[in-house]
C-alpha beads as a LAMMPS data file, in Angstrom:
LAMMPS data file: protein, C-alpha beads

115 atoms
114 bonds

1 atom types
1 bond types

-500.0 500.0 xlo xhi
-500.0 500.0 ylo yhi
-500.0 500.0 zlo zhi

Masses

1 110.0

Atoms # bond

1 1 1 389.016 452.057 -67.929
2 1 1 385.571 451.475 -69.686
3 1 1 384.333 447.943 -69.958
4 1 1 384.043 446.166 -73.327
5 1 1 380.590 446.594 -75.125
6 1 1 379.879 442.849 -74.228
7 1 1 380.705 442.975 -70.479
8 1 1 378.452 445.822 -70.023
9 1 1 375.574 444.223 -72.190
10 1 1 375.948 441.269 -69.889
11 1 1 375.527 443.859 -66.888
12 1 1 373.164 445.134 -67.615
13 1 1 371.046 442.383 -68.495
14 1 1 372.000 440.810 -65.482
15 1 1 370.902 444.043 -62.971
16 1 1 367.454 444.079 -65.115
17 1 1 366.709 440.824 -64.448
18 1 1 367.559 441.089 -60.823
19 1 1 365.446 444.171 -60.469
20 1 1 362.272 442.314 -62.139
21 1 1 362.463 444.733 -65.345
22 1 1 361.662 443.312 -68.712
23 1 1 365.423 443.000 -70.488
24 1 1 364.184 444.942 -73.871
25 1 1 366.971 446.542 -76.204
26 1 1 365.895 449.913 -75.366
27 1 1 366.779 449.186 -71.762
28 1 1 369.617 447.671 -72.132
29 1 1 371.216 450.454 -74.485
30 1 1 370.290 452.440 -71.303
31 1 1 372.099 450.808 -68.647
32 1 1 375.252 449.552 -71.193
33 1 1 375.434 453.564 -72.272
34 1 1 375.152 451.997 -75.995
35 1 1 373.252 452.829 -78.832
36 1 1 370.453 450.317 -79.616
37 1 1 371.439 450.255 -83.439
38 1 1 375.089 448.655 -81.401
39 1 1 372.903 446.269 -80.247
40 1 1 371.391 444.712 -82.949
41 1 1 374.565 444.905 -85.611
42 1 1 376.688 443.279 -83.105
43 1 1 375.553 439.459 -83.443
44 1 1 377.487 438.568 -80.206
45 1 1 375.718 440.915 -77.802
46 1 1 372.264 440.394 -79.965
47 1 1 372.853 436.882 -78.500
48 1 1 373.409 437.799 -74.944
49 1 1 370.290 439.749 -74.764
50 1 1 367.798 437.297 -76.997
51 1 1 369.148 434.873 -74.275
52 1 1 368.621 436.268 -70.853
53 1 1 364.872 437.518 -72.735
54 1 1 364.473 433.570 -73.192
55 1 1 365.440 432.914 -69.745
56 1 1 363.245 435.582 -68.434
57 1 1 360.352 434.358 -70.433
58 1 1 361.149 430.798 -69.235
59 1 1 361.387 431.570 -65.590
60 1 1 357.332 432.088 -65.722
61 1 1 356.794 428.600 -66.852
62 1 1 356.548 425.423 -64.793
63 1 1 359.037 423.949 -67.447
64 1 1 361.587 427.437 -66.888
65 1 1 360.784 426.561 -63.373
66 1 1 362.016 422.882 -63.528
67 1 1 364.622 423.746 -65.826
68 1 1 365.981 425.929 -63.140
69 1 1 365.482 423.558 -60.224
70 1 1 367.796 421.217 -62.112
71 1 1 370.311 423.706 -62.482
72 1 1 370.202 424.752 -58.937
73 1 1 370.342 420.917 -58.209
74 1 1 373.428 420.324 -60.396
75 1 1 375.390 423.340 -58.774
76 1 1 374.559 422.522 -55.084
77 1 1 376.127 419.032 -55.886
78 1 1 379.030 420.532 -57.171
79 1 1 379.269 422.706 -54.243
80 1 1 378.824 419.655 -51.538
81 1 1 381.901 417.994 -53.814
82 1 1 383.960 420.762 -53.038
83 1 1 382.664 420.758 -49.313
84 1 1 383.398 416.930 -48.878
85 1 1 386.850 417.297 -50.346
86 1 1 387.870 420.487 -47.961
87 1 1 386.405 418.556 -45.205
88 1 1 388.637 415.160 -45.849
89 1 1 391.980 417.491 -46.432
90 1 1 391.054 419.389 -42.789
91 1 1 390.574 415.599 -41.650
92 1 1 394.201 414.555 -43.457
93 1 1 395.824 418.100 -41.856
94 1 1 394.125 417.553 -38.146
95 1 1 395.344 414.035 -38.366
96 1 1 399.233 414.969 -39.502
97 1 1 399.247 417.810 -36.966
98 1 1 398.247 415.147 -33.549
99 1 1 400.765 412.829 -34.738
100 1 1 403.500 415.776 -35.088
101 1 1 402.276 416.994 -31.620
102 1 1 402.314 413.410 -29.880
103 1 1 405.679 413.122 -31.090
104 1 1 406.305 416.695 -29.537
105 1 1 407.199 418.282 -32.704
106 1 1 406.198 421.914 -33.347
107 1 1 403.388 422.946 -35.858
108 1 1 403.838 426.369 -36.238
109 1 1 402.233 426.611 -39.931
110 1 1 401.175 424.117 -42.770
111 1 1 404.101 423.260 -44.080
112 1 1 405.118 421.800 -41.017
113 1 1 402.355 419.591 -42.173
114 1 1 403.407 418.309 -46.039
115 1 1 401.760 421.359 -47.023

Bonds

1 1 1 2
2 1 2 3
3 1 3 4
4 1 4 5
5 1 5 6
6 1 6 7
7 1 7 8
8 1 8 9
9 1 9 10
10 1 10 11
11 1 11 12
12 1 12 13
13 1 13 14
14 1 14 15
15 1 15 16
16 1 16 17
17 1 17 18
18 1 18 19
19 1 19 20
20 1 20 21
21 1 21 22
22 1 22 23
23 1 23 24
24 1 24 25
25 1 25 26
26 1 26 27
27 1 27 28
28 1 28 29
29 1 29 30
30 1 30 31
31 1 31 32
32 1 32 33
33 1 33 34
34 1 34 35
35 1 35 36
36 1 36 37
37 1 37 38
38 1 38 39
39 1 39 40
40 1 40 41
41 1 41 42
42 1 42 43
43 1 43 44
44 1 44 45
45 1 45 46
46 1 46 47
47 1 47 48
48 1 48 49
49 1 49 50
50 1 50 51
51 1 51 52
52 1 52 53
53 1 53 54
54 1 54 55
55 1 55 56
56 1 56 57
57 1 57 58
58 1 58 59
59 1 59 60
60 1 60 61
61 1 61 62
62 1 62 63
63 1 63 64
64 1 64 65
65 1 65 66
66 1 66 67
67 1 67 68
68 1 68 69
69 1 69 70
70 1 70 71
71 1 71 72
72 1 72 73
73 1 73 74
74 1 74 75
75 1 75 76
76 1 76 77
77 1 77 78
78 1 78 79
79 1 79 80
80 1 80 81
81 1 81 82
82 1 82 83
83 1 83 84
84 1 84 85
85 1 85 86
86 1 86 87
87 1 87 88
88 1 88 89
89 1 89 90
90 1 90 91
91 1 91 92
92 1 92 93
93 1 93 94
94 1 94 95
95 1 95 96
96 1 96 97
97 1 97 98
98 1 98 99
99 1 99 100
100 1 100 101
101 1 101 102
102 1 102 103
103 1 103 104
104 1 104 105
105 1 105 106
106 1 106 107
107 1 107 108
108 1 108 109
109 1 109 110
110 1 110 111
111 1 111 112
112 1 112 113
113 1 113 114
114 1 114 115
């Protein structure tokens, strides 16, 4: 099954970017297998590509660059978030599981745990 026009756009985009090409509508057409007059009638996927240009052009500045650094900054937080609160439940689960084993009853699996 073929992807939507869109989803391929955004492919495409995305692998010319990673592969240091300029994202240009003539590209683009080439790796989505659409026509470049698709392209530019579609307002949607005229969007997509006018904005990973902009972020291309904007990753060569030093305000691209900070731009990016804040974003980067803003997901790692997340990501520590997510670590902290995996790390507390382990702590909650290693806790539950002593308490069942001092009281010698079995753990065989997590919901032996409340889970």
């Amino acid at each position: 099954m073929t992807q939507p026009p869109l989803d391929r756009v955004e492919h495409a985009c995305a692998e010319l970017a990673r592969a240091g090409q300029p994202v240009t509508f003539t590209a683009v057409a080439t790796r989505a297998g659409l026509g470049r007059a698709t392209l530019y009638r579609n307002p949607q996927i005229r969007a997509v590509i006018d904005e990973h240009r902009a972020r291309q052009a904007d990753a060569r500045t030093l305000s691209g660059l900070a731009a990016e650094i804040s974003h980067l900054r803003t997901a790692l937080e997340a990501v520590a978030g997510n670590v902290r609160q995996h790390e507390e439940r382990l702590r909650r689960l290693e806790r539950r599981a002593e308490r069942k084993l001092q009281n010698d009853q079995p753990v065989t699996n997590l919901n032996d745990l409340g889970y």
